[in-house]
MMTF fields as JSON, N, C-alpha, C and O atoms, coordinates in Angstrom:
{
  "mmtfVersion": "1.0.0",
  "mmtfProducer": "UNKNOWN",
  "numBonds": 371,
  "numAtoms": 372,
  "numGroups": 93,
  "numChains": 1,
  "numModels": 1,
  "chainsPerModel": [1],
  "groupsPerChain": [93],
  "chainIdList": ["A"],
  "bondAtomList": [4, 2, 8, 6, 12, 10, 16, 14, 20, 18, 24, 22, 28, 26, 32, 30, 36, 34, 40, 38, 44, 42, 48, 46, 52, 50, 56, 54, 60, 58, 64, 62, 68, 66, 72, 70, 76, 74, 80, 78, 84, 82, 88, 86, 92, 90, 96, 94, 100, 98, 104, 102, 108, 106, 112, 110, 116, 114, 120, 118, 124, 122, 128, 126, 132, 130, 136, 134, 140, 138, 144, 142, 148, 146, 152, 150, 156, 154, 160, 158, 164, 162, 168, 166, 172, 170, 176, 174, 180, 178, 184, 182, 188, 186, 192, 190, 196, 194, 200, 198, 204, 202, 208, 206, 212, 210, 216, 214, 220, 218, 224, 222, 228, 226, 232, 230, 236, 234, 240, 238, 244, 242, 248, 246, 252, 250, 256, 254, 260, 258, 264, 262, 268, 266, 272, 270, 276, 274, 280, 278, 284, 282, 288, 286, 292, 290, 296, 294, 300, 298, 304, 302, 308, 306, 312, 310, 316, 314, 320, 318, 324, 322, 328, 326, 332, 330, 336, 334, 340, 338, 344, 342, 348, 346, 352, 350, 356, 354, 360, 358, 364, 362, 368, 366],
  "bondOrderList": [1, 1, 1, 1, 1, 1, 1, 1, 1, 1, 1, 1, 1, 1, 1, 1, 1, 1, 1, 1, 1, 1, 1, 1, 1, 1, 1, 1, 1, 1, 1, 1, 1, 1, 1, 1, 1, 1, 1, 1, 1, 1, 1, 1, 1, 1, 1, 1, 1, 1, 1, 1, 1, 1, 1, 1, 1, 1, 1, 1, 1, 1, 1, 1, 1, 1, 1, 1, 1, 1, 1, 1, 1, 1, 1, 1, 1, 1, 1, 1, 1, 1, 1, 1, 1, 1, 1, 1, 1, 1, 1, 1],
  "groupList": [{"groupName": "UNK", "atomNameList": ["N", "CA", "C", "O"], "elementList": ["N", "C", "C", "O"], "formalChargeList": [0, 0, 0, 0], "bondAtomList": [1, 0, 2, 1, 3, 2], "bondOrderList": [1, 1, 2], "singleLetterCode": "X", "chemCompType": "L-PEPTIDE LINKING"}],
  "groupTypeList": [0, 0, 0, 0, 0, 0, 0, 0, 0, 0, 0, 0, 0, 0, 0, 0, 0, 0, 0, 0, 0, 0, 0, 0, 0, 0, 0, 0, 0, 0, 0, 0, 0, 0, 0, 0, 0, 0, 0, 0, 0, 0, 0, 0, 0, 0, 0, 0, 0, 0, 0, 0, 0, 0, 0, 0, 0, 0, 0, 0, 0, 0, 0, 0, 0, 0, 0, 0, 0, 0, 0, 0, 0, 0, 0, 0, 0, 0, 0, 0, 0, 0, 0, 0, 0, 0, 0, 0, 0, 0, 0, 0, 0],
  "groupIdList": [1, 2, 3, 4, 5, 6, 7, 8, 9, 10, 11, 12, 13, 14, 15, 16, 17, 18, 19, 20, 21, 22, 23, 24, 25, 26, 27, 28, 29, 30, 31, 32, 33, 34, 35, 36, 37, 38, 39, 40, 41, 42, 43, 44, 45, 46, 47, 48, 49, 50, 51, 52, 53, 54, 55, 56, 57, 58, 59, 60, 61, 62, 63, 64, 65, 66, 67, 68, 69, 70, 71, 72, 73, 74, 75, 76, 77, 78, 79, 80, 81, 82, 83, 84, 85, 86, 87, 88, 89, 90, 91, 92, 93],
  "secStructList": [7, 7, 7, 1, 7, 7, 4, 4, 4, 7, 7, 6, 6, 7, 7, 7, 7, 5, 7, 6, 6, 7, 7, 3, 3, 3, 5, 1, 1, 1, 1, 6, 6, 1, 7, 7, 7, 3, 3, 3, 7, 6, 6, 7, 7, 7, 7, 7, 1, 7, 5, 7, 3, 3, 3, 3, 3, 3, 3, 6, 6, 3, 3, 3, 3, 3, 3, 3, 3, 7, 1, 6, 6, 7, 3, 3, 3, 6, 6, 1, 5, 7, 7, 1, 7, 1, 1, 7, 1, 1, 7, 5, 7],
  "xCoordList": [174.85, 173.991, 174.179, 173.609, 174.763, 174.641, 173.399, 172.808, 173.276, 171.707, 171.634, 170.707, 172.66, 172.852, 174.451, 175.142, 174.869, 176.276, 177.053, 176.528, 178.06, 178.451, 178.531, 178.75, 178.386, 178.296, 179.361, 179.24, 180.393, 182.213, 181.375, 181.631, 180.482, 179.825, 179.121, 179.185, 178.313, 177.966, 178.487, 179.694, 177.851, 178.618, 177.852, 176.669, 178.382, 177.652, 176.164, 175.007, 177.004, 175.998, 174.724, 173.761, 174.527, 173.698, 172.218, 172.147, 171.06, 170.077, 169.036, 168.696, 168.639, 167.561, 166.178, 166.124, 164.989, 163.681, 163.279, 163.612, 162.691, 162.206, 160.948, 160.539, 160.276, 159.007, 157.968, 157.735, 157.172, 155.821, 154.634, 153.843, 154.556, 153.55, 154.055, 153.328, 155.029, 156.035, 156.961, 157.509, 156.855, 157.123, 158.048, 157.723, 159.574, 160.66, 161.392, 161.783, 161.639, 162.487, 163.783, 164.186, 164.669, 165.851, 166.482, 166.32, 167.222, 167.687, 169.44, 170.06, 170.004, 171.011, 171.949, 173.104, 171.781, 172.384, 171.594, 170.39, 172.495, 172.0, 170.821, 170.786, 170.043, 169.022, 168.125, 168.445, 166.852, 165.698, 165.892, 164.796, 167.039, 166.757, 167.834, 168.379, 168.153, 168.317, 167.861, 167.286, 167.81, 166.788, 165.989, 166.714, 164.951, 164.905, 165.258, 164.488, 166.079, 166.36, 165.322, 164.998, 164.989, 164.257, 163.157, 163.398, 162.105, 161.12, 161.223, 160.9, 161.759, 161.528, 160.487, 159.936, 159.59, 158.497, 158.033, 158.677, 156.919, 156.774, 157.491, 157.555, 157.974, 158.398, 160.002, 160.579, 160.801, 161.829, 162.787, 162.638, 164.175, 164.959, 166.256, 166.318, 167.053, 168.341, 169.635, 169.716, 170.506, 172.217, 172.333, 171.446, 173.155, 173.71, 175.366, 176.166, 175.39, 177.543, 177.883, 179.022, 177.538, 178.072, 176.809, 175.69, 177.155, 176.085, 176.797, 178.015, 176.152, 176.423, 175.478, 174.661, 175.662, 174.987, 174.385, 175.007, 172.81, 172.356, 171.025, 170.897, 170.114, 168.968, 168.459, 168.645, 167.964, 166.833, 165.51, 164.692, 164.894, 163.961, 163.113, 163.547, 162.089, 161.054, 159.947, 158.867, 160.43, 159.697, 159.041, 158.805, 158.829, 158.326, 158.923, 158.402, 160.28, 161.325, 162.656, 163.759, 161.308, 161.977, 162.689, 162.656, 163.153, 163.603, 165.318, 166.213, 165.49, 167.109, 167.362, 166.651, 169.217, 169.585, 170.786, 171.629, 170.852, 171.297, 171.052, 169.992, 172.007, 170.988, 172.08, 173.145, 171.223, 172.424, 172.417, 171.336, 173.772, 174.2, 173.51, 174.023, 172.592, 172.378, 172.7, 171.996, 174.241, 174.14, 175.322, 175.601, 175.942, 175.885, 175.359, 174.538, 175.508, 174.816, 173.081, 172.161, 172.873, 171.878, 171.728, 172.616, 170.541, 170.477, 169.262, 168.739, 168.442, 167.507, 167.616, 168.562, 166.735, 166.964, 166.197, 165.033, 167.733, 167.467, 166.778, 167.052, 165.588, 164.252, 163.222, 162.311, 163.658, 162.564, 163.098, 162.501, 164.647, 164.895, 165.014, 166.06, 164.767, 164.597, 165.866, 165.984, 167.075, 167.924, 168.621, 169.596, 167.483, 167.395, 168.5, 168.88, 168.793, 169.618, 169.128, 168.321, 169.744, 169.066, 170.659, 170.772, 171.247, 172.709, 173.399, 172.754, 174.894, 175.198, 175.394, 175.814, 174.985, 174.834, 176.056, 176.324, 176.609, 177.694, 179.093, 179.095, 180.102, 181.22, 180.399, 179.32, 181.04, 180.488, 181.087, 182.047, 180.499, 180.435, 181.948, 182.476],
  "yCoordList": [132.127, 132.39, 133.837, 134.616, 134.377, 135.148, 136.194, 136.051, 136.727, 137.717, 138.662, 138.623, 139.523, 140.916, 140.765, 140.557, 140.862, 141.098, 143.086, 143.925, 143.162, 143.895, 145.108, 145.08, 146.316, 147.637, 147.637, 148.099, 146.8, 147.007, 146.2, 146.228, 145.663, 144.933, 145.256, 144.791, 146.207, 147.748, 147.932, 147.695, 148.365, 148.852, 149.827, 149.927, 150.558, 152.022, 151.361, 151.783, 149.751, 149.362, 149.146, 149.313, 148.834, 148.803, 149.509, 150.738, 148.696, 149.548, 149.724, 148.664, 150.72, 150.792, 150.845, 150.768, 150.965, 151.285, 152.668, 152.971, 153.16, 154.669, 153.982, 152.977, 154.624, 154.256, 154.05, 155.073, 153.042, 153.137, 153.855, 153.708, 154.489, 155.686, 157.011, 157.969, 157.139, 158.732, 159.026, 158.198, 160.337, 161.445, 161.813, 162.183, 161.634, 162.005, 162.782, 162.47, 164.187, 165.262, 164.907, 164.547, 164.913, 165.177, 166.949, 167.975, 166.736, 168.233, 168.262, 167.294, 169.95, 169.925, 169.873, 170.142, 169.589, 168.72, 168.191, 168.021, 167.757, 166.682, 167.163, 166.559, 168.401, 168.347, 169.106, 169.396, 169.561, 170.09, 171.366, 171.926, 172.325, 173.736, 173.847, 174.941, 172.802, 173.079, 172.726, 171.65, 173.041, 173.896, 171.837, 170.846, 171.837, 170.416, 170.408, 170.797, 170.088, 169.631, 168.868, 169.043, 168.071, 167.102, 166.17, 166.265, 165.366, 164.339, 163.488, 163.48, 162.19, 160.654, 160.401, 160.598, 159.769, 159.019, 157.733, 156.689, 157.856, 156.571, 155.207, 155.277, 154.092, 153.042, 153.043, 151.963, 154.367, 154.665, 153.995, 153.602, 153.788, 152.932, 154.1, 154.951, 154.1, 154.873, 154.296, 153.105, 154.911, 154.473, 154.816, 155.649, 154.625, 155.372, 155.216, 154.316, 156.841, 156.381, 156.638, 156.172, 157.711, 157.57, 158.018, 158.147, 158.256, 158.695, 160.024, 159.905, 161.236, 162.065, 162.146, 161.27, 163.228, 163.423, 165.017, 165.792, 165.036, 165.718, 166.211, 165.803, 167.291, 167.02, 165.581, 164.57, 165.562, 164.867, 164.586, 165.434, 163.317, 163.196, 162.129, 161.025, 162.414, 161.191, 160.511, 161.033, 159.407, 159.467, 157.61, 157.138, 156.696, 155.778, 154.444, 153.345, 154.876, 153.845, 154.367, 154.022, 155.62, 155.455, 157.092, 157.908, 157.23, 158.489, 158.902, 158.665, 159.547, 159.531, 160.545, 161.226, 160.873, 162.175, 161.891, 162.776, 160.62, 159.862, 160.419, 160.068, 161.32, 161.627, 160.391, 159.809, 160.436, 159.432, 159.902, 160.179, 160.211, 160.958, 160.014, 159.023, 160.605, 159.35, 160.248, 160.217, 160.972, 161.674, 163.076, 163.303, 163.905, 165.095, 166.219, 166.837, 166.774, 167.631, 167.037, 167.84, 165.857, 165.076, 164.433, 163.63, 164.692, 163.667, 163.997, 165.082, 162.434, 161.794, 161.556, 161.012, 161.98, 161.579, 160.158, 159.793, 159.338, 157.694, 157.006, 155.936, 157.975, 158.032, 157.231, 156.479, 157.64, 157.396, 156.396, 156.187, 155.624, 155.125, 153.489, 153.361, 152.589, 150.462, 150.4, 149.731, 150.883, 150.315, 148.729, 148.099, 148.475, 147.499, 147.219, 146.164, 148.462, 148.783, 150.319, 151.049, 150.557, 151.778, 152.769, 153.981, 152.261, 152.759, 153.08, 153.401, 152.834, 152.912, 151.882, 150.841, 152.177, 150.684, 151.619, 151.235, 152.376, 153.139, 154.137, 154.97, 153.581, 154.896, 156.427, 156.935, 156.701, 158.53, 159.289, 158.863, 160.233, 161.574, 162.346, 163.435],
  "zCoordList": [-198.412, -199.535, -199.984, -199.219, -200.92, -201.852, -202.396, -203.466, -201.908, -202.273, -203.454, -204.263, -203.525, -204.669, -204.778, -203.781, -205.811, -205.771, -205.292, -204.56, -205.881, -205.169, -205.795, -207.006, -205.177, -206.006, -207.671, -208.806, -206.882, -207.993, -209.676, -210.88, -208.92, -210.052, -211.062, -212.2, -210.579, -211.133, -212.525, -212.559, -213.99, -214.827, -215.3, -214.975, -216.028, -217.052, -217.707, -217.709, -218.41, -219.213, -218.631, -219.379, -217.541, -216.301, -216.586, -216.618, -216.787, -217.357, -215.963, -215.438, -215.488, -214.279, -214.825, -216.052, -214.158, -214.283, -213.379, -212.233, -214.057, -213.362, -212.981, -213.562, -211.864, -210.873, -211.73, -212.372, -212.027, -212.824, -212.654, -211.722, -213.411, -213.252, -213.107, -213.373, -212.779, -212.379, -214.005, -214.733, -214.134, -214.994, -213.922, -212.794, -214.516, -213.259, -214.09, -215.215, -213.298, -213.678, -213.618, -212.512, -214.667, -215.151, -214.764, -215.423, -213.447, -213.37, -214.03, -214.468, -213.895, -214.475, -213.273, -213.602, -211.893, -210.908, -210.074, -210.264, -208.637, -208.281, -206.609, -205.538, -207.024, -206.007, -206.737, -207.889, -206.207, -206.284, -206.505, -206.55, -206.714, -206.676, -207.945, -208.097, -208.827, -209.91, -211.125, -210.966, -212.214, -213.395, -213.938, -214.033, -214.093, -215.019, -216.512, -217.39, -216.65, -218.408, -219.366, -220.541, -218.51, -219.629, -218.763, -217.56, -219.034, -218.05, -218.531, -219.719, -217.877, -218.223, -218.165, -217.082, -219.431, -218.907, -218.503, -218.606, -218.052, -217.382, -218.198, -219.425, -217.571, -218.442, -218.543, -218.674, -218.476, -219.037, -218.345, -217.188, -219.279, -218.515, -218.41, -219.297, -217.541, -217.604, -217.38, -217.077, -217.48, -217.152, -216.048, -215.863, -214.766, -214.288, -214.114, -213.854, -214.461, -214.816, -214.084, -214.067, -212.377, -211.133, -210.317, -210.813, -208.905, -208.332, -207.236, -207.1, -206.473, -205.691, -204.481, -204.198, -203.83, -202.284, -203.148, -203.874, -202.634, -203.13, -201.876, -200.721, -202.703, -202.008, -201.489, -202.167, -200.544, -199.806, -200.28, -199.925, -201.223, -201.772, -201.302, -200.975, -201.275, -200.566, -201.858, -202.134, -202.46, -203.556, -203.323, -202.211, -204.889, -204.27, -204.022, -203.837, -204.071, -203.354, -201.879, -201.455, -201.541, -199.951, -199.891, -200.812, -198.899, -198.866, -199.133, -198.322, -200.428, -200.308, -200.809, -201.548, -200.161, -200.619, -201.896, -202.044, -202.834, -203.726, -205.266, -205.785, -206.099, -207.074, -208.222, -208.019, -209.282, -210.002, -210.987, -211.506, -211.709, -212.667, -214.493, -215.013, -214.876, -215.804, -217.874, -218.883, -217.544, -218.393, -218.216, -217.039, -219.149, -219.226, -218.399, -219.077, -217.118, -216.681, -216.615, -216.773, -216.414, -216.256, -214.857, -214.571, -213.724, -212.702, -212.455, -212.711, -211.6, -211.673, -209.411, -208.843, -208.904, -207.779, -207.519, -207.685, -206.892, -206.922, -205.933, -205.39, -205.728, -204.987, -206.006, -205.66, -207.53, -208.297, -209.397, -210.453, -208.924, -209.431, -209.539, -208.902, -209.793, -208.855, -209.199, -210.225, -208.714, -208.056, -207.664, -208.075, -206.587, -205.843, -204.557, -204.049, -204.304, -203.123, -202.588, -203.164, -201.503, -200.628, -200.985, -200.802, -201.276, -200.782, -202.605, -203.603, -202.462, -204.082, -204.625, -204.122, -206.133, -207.685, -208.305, -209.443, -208.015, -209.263, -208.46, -207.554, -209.27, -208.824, -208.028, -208.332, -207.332, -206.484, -207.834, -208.477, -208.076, -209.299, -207.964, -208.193]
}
């Protein structure tokens, strides 16, 4: 039986959900000690076109050091992102 298909399956077009109720910082990389660009708000949906190893974030889908590139000098740590995997949905940045 078949559960989730496979990361390769993964595409850009690929739309996620940001956490309901969370205002999630958009930084200009992929951890906590760099600058926020912009705040998704609640509801918001994103791309992600690859993902990196970043800060360590504990948010409300678990604890990860996963940020996902959803942009230009754009990332979102995929702590706060439904996914629906713990691991990677996209090419590594």
């Amino acid at each position: 039986m078949m559960v989730l298909g496979s990361a390769s399956q993964a595409s850009a077009a690929t739309s996620y959900p940001t956490a309901p109720g969370y205002q999630v910082n958009v930084r200009s990389g992929p951890g906590t000690n760099y600058a926020v660009v912009r705040v998704l708000q609640p509801g918001s949906q994103v791309r992600i076109y690859c993902q990196t190893t970043g800060t360590t974030v504990t948010g409300p889908y678990g604890t990860s050091n996963i940020w996902d590139n959803i942009g230009s000098g754009q990332y979102v740590s995929d702590a706060y992102i439904r996914t629906g995997s713990d691991g990677y949905v996209a090419p590594r940045c």
